[in-house]
C-alpha positions as CSV (number, residue, x, y, z in Angstrom):
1,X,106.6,118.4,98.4
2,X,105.9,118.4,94.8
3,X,102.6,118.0,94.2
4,X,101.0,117.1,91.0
5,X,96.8,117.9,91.1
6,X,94.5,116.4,88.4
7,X,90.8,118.1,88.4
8,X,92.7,121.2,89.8
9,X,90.2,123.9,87.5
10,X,87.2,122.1,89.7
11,X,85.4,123.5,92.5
12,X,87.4,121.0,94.8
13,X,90.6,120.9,93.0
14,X,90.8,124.6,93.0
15,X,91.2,124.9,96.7
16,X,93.3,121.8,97.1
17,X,95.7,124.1,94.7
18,X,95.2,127.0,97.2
19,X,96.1,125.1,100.2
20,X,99.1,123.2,98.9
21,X,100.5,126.6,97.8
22,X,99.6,127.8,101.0
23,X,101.7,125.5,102.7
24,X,104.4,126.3,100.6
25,X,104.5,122.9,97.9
26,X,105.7,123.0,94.8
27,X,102.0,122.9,92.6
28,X,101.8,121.4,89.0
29,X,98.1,121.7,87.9
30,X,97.1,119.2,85.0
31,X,94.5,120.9,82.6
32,X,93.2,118.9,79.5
33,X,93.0,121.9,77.0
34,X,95.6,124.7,77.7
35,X,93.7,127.3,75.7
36,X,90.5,127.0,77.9
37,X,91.0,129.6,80.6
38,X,91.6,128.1,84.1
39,X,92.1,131.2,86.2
40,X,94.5,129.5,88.4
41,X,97.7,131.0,90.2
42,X,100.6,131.8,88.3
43,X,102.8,130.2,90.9
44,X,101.2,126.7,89.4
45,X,103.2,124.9,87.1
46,X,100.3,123.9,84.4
47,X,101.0,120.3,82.7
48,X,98.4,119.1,79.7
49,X,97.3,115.8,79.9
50,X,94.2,113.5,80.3
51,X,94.4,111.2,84.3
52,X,92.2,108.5,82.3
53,X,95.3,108.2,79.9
54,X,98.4,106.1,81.9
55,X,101.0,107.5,79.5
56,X,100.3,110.9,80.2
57,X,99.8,110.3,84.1
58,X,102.8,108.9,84.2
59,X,104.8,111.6,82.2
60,X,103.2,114.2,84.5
61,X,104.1,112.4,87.7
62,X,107.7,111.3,87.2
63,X,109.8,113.3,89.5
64,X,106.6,114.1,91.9
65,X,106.8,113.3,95.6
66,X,102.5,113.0,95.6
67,X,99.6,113.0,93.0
68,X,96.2,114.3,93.9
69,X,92.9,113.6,91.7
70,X,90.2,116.0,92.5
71,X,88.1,114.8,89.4
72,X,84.5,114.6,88.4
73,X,82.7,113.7,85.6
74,X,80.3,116.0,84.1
75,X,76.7,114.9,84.9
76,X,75.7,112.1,82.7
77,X,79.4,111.0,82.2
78,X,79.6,109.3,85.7
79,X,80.9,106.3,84.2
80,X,84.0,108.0,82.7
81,X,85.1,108.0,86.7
82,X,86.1,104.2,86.4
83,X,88.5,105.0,83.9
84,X,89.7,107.4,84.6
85,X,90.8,105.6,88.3
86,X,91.7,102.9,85.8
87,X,94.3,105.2,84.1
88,X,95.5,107.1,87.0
89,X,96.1,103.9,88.6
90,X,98.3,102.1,86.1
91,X,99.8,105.3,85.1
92,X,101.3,105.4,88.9
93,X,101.9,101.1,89.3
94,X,105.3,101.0,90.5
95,X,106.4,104.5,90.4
96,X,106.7,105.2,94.2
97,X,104.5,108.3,93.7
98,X,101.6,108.2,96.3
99,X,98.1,109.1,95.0
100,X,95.4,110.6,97.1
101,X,92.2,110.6,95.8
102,X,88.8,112.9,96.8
103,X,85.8,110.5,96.2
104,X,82.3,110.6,97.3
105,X,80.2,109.9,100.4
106,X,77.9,107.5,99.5
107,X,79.7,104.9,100.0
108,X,79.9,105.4,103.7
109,X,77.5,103.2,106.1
110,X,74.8,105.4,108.1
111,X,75.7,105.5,111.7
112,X,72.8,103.0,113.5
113,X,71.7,101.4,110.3
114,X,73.4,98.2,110.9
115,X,75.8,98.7,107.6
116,X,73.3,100.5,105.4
117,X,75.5,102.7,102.7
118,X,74.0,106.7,102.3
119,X,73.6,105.4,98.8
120,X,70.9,103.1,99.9
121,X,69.0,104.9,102.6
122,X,65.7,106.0,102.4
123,X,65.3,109.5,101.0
124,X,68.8,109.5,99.1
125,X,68.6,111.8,96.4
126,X,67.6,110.2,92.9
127,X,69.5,113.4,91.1
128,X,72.9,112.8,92.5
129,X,72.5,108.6,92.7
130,X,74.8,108.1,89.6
131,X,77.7,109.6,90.8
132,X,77.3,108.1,93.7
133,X,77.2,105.2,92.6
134,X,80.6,105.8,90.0
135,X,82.4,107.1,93.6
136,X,81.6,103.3,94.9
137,X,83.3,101.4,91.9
138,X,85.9,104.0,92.3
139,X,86.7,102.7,95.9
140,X,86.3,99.1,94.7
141,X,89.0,100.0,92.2
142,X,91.4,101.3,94.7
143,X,90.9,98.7,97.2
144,X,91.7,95.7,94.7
145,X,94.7,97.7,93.4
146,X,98.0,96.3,95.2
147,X,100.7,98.6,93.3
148,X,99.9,102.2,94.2
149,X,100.1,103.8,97.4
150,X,96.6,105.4,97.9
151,X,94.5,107.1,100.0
152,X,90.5,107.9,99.1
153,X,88.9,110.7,101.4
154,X,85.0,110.8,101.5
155,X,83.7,114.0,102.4
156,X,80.6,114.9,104.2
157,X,77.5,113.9,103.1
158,X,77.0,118.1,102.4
159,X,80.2,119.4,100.5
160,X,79.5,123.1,99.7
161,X,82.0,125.7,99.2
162,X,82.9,128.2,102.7
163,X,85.5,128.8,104.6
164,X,88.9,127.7,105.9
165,X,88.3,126.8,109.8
166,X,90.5,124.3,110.3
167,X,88.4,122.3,113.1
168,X,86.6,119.1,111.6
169,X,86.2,115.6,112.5
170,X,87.6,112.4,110.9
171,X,86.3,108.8,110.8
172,X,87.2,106.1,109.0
173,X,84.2,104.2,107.1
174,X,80.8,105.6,109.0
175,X,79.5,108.6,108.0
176,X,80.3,111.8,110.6
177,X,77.2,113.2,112.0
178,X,76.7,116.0,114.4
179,X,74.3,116.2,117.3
180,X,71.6,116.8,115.0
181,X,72.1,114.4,112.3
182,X,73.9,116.8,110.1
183,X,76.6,115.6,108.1
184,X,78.6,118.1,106.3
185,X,82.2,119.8,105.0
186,X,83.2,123.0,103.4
187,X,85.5,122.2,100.4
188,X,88.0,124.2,102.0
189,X,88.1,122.5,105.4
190,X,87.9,118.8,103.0
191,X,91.1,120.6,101.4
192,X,93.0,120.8,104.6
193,X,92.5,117.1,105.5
194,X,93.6,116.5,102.0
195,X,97.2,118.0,103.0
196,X,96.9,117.4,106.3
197,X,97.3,113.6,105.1
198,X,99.6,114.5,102.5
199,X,102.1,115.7,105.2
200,X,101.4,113.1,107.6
201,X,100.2,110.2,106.4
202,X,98.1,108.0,108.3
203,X,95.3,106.5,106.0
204,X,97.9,104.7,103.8
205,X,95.5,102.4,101.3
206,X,92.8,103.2,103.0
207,X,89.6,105.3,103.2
208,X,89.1,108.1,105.4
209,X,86.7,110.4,105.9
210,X,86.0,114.1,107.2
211,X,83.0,116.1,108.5
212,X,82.5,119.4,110.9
C-alpha cells in the first residue's frame, strides 16, 4: 500500500513508519519544516505540509491507498488537536483515501464502573487531563464525520516505548485490563495493530482499542 503518515518524526509515528516499511509499504512521511532534522529512513518519501491545513492534506494524499495521523500537540497546545482533525478530515472528504487515526485512552469506559470514562475516574492524572480531554473531541469529531473512511485506535491506558511482541489484546470501547488491573501497550506493539488494521480492515468508522 501507499501509505501517507502525519506525526511520523513523533515517538508513535516513528515506529508506525518502521512497521509499515517493515511490511514492505510504500512510506511518505509528512514533516512541517524540511530543514529540522527528522532522522528518519531514507527509504521514506518526505512530503512538507501542515494535517491541520486541508489543501495541503489533500495534495499529500492524492494517489495514497491509506493516511495515518500519529499527531500530538505540544503540551499546552492540546487544543490545536481539534483542528488539526478538522483539517485532516475535510482535506480527505470524498477522496476515497482511508484515514486511521492513533488517539487517546481516556475516552474509554473503566471496565465495572457502569460507563465511567478513565478521564473521569478517581485518581486520573491532573498533568495529562488536557490532552485527554482534546483526544475526546477528537473522537466526537470523527464520529459526526460521514465522508471519510476512519478508524481511531485508543491505546492502553500506559503507552511507553518497548518492544515488538506481537501478542496483545483488542476491545472495542472498554478499557483492556489484565488480571491485575493493569492496562498497558508498548508503542511498538500499538504500531502493529495500527497495520494490522491497515491490511485488514475490521474497525471501519469505528473505535478500537489495544492493550497487552
Amino acid at each position: 500500500m501507499r501509505i501517507t503518515v502525519f506525526g511520523a518524526t513523533g515517538n508513535v509515528g516513528r515506529r508506525v513508519v518502521a512497521e509499515a516499511l517493515a511490511r514492505g509499504h510504500q512510506v511518505t512521511a509528512v514533516v512541517r519544516d524540511p530543514a529540522k532534522p527528522h532522522d528518519l529512513p531514507s527509504t521514506v518519501t518526505l512530503a512538507v505540509g501542515d494535517a491541520g491545513k486541508p489543501e495541503d492534506v489533500a495534495r499529500i494524499t492524492t494517489g495514497q491507498d491509506l493516511a495515518i495521523t500519529a499527531t500530538r500537540p505540544v503540551p499546552g497546545s492540546e487544543h490545536e488537536l481539534a483542528a488539526t482533525t478538522r483539517g485532516l478530515l475535510a482535506g480527505l472528504a470524498g477522496s476515497g483515501v482511508r484515514l486511521l487515526a492513533v488517539g487517546g485512552a481516556g475516552s474509554l469506559t473503566v471496565p465495572g464502573t457502569a460507563g465511567t470514562v478513565l478521564v473521569e475516574s478517581p485518581g486520573f492524572p491532573d498533568a495529562i487531563r488536557p490532552i485527554a480531554l482534546a483526544c475526546g473531541e477528537q473522537l466526537d469529531l470523527y464520529r459526526a464525520d460521514e465522508q471519510v473512511d476512519w478508524t481511531y485506535l485508543s491505546p492502553a491506558a500506559l503507552l511507553e516505548p518497548g518492544v515488538r511482541t506481537g501478542r496483545f489484546r483488542l476491545g472495542l470501547d472498554e478499557l483492556l485490563v489484565d488480571a491485575d488491573g493493569n492496562s498497558a501497550i508498548s508503542m511498538e506493539d500499538l504500531a502493529v495493530a495500527l497495520l494490522d488494521e491497515a491490511e485488514r480492515p475490521v474497525h471501519r468508522r469505528a473505535r478500537f482499542t489495544a492493550a497487552y
